[in-house]
N, C-alpha and C positions, 0 to 999 in steps of 0.2 A: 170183696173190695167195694168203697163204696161209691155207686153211681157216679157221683162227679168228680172223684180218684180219675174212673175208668174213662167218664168223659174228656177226662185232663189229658191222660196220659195216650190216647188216641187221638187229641188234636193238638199232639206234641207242643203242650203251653204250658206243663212243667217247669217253673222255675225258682231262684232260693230268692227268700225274701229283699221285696227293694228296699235300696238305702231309702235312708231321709225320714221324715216325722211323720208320723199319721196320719192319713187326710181325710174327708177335714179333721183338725183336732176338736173341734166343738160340735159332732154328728151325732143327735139325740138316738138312743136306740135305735128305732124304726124312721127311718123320714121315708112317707109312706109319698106313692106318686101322685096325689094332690098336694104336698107340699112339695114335692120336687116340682112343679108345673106353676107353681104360685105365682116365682120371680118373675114367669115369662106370659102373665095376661096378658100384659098389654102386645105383645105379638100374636097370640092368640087370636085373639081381636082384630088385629089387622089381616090374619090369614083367613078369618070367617069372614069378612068383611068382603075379602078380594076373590072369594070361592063363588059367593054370591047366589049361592043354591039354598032349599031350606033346611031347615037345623037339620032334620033326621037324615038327609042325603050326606050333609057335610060330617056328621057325629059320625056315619059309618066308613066315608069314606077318608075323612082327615085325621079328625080327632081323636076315632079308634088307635090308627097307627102311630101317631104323636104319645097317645097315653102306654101305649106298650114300650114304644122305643125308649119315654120317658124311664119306664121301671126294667128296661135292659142298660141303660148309660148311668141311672143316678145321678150322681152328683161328679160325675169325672170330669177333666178340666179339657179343653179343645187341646191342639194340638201346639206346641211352641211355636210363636211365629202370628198365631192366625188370628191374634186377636180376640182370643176366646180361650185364654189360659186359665180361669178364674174357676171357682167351685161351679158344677151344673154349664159350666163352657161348651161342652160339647152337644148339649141339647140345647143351648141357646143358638151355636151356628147351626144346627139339624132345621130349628125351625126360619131362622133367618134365611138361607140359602131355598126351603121350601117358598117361603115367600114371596120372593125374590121369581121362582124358577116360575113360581105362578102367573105372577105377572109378566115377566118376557112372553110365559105362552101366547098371553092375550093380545101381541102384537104378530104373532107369525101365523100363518095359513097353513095348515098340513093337508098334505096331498092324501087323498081317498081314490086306491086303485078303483072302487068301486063305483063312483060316484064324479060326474064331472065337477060337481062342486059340493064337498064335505058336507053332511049333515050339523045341523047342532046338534045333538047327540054325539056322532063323531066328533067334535069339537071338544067337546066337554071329558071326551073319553081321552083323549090327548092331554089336556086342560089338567086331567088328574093324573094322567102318570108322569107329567111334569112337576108337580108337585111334589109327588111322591117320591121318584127319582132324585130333587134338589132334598128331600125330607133324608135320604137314606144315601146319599153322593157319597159324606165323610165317614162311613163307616168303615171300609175298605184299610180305608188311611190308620183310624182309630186300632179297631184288632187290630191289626200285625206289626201297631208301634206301641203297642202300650201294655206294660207287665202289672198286674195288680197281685196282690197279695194277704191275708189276713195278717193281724201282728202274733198268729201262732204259727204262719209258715203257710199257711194253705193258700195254693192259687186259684186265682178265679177261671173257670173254662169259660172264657167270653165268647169261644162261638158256640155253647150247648145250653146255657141258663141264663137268664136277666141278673144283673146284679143285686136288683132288689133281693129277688127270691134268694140270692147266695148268701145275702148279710143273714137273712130269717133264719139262716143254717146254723151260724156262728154263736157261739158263745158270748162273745162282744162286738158287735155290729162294727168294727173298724177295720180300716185296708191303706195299704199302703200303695201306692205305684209310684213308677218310672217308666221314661219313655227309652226306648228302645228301636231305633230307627232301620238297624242292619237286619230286622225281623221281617223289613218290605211290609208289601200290602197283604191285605186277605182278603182277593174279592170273592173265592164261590163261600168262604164263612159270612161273608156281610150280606150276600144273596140270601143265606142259608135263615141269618137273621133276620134280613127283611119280611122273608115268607111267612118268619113266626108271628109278626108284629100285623102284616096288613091280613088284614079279617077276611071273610069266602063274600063278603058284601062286595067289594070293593071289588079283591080277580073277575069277576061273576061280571060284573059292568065292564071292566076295560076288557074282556074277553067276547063281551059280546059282536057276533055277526064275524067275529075273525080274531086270532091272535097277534096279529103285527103289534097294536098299542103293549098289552101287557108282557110281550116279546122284549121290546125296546125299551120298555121301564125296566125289566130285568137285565136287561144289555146295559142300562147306562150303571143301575149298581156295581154290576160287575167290573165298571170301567173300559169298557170296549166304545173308547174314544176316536178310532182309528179312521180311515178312510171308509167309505162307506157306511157308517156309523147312523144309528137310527134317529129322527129327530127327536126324541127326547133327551138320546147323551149330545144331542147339536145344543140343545136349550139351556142344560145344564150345565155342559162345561165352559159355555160362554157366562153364563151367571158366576163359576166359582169363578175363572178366571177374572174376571170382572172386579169379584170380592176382595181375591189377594191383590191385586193391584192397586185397589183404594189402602187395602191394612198394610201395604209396602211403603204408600204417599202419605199417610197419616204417622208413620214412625220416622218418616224422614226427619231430621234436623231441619226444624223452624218450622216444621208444617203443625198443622192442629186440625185432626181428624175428627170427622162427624158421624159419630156412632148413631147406627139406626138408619141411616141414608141410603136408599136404594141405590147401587149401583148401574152407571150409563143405559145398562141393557135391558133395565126395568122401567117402566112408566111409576112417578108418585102417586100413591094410594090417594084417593079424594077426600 
């Protein structure tokens, strides 16, 4: 059987091909992940901008994870609702919501059991699992709503391969999906994704001197939002929240929504 049969059929994501037309209909062969990343420079740019470290700090520990997630999501569309329904949607709110979470950090103090007052270092080790955490929030949501399929029947195992790598499989790089909402969420698959995406650079820093930070960036993927909750899911679910609520007032009747706007809980970029 082969490999991602087996992968399928063990993360029970088996299923018969979705309705509807092929998306996208106009998807060159390969659209390799520098053209997937293209659309979104200019966020880009603004997430390097607001990291404010130097390249090779920010390469390993941003834009590593962005380029991987880029070639796990492709070109899929966000979620119904969110304002990011559109081809490559779902990696545009990945990095919006990273953003965004970047910047809230930069207004909140995290407490340092060890230290009457946080290092920078510590700062910065917060700084980036809030990112990362706002980088990888939707994924949770993404797997376990959403069915893809090839147009010969085959399904994609979104939590065991990148979609990239799945189309390179195919005889004709095209897929179909549908969303699928009674499927719930998939947090330890979106965990399981995150880990393949963020590089040994990056655990390696937030793990340093103790694991609380990289504890709590994998708490907030998983969605352990609850009471006692670690401040990285504090940072980011005030960011998503924040999010849906501007794309709930921007669809309202008569209002007229400003795409790109940080939401309340973010400071504007300079």
């Amino acid at each position: 059987m082969h490999l991602l049969d087996r992968a399928s059929k063990l993360l029970r994501k088996r299923c018969s091909v979705p309705a509807g037309p092929s998306f996208p209909p106009h998807l060159p062969r390969i659209q390799g992940v520098d053209q997937v990343l293209a659309p979104h420079e200019g966020l880009l740019g603004r997430i390097r901008k607001a990291y404010g470290h130097d390249e090779q700090q920010f390469d390993q520990h941003i834009l590593a994870p962005i380029t991987e997630l880029a070639a796990w999501v492709h070109l899929l569309p966000g979620p119904p609702g969110s304002g990011h329904g559109h081809p490559g949607g779902a990696l545009e709110q990945a990095l919006t919501t990273n953003l965004f979470s970047l910047q809230a950090a930069d207004g909140r103090t995290f407490d340092d059991s060890n230290t009457a007052s946080p290092s920078h270092d510590a700062t910065q080790r917060w700084r980036l699992a809030c990112a990362l955490g706002g980088l990888f929030s939707g994924l949770r949501n993404l797997l376990g709503a959403i069915e893809v399929a090839s147009t010969e029947g085959k399904p994609w195992p979104a939590s065991a391969t990148p979609l990239l790598c799945w189309l390179r499989t195919l005889p004709a790089p095209r897929y179909h999906y549908r969303w699928n909402v009674s499927m719930g969420e998939a947090a330890w698959p979106a965990v399981y994704v995150a880990s393949r995406c963020i590089n040994r650079a990056a655990m390696v820093f937030l793990s340093r001197d103790d694991a609380e930070v990289a504890s709590g960036l994998l708490s907030c993927i998983a969605g352990a939002h609850g009471p006692g909750r670690s401040p990285v899911s504090d940072v980011v679910s005030r960011v998503v929240q924040a999010m849906a609520a501007r794309e709930q007032a921007a669809a309202a009747p008569g209002r007229v929504g400003q795409p790109g706007a940080p939401p309340s809980c973010a400071p504007t970029p300079s």
